[in-house]
BAKEBA-951131 format. One record per residue (C-alpha): x, y, z; residue in one letter. Coordinates in steps of 0.1 Angstrom, whole numbers, padded with zeros to 4 digits, always signed. Example, Ala and Ser with C-alpha at 12.3 -4.5 7.8 and 13.67 -1.06 7.14 Angstrom:
! residues 2
+0123-0045+0078A+0137-0011+0071S
***
This chain:
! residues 309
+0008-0080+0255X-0018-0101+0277X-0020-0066+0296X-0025-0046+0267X-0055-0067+0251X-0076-0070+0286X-0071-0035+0286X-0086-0029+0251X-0110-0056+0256X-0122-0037+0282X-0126-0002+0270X-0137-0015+0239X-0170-0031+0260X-0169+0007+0280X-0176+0025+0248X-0203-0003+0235X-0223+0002+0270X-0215+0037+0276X-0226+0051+0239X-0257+0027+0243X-0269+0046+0271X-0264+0078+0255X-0295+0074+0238X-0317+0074+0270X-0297+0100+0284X-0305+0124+0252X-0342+0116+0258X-0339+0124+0296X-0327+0159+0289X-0352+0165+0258X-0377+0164+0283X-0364+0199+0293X-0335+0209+0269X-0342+0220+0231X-0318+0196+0208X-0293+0221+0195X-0289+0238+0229X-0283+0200+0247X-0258+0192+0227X-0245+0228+0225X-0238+0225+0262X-0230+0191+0262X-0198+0196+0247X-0191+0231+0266X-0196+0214+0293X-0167+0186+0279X-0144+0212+0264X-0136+0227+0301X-0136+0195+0314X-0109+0186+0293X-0093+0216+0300X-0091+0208+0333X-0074+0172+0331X-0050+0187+0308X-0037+0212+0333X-0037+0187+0361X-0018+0161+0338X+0002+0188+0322X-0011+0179+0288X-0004+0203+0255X-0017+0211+0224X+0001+0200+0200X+0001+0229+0170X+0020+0215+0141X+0000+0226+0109X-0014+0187+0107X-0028+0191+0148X-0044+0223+0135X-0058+0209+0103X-0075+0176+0122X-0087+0197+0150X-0105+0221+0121X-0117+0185+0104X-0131+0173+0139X-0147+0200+0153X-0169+0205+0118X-0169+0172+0104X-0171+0149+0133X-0185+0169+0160X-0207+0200+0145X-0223+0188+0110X-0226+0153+0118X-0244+0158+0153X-0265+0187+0139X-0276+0160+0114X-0286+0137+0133X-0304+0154+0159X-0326+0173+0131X-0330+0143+0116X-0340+0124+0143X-0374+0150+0144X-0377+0133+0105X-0369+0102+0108X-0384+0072+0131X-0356+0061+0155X-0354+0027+0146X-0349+0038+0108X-0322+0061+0120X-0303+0035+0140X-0303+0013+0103X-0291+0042+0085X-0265+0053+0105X-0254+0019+0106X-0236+0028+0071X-0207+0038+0092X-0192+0009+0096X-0196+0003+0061X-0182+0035+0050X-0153+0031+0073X-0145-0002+0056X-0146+0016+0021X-0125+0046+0033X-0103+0023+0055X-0097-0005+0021X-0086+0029-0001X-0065+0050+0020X-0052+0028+0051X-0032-0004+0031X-0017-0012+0060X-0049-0024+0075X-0064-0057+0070X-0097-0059+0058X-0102-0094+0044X-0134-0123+0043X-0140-0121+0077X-0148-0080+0088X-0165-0078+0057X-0192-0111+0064X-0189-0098+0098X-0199-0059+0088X-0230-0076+0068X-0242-0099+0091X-0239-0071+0122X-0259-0050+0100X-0285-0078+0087X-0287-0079+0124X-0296-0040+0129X-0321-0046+0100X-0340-0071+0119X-0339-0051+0150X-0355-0023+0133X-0378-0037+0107X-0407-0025+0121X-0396+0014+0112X-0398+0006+0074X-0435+0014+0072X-0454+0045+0056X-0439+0069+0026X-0401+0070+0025X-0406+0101+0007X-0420+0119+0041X-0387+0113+0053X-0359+0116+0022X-0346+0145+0045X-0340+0132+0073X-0327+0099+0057X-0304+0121+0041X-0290+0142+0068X-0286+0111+0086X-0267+0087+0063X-0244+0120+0054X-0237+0120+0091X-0221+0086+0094X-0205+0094+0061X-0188+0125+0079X-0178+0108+0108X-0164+0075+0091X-0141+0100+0067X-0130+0116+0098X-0119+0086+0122X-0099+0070+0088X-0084+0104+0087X-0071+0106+0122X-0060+0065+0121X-0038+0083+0089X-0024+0111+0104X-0032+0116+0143X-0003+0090+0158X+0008+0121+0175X-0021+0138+0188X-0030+0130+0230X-0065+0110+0230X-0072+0137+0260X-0058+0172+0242X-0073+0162+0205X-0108+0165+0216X-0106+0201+0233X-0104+0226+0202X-0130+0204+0182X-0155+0203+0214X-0150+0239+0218X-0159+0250+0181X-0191+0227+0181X-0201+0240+0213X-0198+0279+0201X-0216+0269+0169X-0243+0247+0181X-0252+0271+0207X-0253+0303+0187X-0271+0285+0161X-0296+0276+0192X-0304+0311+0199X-0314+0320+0165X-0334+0291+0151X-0344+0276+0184X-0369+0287+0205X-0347+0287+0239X-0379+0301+0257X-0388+0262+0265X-0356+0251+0280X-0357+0247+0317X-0324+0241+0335X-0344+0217+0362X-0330+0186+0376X-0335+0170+0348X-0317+0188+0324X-0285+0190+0346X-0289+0154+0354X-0285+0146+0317X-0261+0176+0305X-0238+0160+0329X-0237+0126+0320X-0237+0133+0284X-0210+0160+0289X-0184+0131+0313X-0192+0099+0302X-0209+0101+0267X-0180+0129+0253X-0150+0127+0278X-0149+0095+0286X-0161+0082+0251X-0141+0099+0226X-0111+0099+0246X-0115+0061+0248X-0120+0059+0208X-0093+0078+0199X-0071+0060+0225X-0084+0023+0208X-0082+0036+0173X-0043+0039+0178X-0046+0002+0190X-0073-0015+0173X-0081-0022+0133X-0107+0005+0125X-0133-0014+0110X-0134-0034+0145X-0137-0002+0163X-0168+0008+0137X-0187-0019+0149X-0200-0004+0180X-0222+0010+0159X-0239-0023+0156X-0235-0028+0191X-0245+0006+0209X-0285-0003+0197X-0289-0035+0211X-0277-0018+0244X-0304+0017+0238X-0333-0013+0235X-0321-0030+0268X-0319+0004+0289X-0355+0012+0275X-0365-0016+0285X-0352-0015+0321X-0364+0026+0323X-0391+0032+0301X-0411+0000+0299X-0406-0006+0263X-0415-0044+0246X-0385-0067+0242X-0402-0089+0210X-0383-0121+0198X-0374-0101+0169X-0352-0083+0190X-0331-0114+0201X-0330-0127+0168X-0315-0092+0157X-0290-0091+0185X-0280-0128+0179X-0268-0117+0146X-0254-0086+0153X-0231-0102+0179X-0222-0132+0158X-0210-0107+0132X-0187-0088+0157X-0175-0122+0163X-0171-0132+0132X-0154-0095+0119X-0127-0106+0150X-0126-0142+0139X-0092-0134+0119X-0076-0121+0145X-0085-0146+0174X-0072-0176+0150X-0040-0155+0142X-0030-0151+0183X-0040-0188+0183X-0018-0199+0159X+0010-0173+0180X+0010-0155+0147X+0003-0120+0152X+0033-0094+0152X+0035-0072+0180X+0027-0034+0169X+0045-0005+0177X+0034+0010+0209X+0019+0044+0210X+0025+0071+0240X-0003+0067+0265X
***
């Protein structure tokens, strides 16, 4: 049981550090890339990947009418629509205003979690937690509430439906994806947003501008292994393990780990608002798992079942 925690202690910081640096890496490749077609071939890139580790680990599909119907839900609603969002919103919207709005996932996920997974425990503590990680974000970011909202309604928009999308979706698979491999449930739903997102690229992009350079393949790469392999293997391997509204949080996190790489790479101003900020978003992570860490101390938790690896 020790095992098993350190083990989801430690994918569980993976994911925070790994999907904090996807932002830098994003802006790496948008130095060459056009949005739609990076992340078009990001996740082609993933999908063969995949592919590839399922062959060598002998790995099938499972295609029981649920597998199909969650692989049809992912590949639109948590890979497709939600990414297209955010990355034309993101030409909308100022970035520290999208990190606060997308920060409604966690939110969203306690919502959808509280109505259609009784099972899990939601209780004082995630939900102080959720509001003080996101009073936390707000701090962070305060600085992007200037100008005239309604210049970016839009983008605002697109982006809060994103985190919407993708907080319906990960309480959907927590329902009814026990049986799907964290590996093999990716594949089909990478491969229909890559077709999409790169056809859609060749018509209302102008692909003209992209340059395949060092850069490009530099970033496609690492966004294609670590930032959708590694990551969304790891979440859907925690979110067999882990309370959902828990996993949400890297939301909160994943920010405070973008301002620290832009510091360390592009030179950007760390400002005591900033600490403040990330004092409160971690306090609420801590205080969202304080339930927990005073049931093991008390030797009151019950063992779950264990899922197949």
């Amino acid at each position: 049981m020790k095992g098993l925690g350190l083990k989801v202690a430690l994918v569980y910081v993976s994911l925070c550090l790994i999907w904090g640096s996807t932002w830098l890496a994003i802006r790496y490749g948008l130095e060459s890339l056009t949005p739609i077609f990076s992340v078009g071939v990001r996740f082609a890139l993933a999908s063969v990947i995949i592919l590839i580790l399922m062959k060598m680990k002998n790995i099938f599909i499972q295609k029981d009418k649920v597998s199909i119907r969650l692989y049809l839900l992912m590949g639109f609603f948590s890979f497709l629509i939600p990414f297209g969002l955010v990355y034309w919103g993101m030409q909308h919207v100022p970035s520290g205003m999208a990190s606060v709005l997308f920060a409604v996932f966690p939110f969203v996920v306690l919502i959808f979690s509280y109505l259609r997974l009784p099972s899990e425990t939601i209780g004082f503590y995630k939900i102080f937690g959720t509001l003080l990680g996101f009073a936390g974000i707000v701090v962070i970011f305060s600085d992007s509430f200037t100008g005239n909202f309604t210049d970016y309604i839009f983008g605002m928009i697109a982006i809060v439906l994103s985190g919407v999308m993708q907080a319906w979706i990960a309480v959907s698979i927590k329902k009814f994806g026990h049986h799907l491999h964290p590996l093999s449930m990716n594949f089909i739903p990478m491969v229909i947003a890559a077709v999409c997102l790169i056809f859609i690229s060749v018509f209302f992009e102008d692909i003209s501008t992209v340059r395949i350079d060092q850069t490009a393949v530099i970033s496609l790469l690492y966004l294609a292994v670590f930032g959708s392999v590694v990551t969304f293997t790891f979440y859907y391997w925690l979110l067999k393990r882990l309370n959902i509204v828990i996993l949400s949080l890297i939301a909160f996190i994943t920010p405070i780990v973008a301002l620290i790489l832009g510091f360390l790479f592009y030179q950007e101003e760390l400002s005591t608002r900033h600490f403040i900020g990330s004092a409160l978003v971690l306090t609420g992570v801590f205080w969202a798992n304080l339930g927990n860490l005073l049931k093991l101390r008390k030797g009151t938790i019950i063992r779950q079942h264990k899922p197949e690896d």
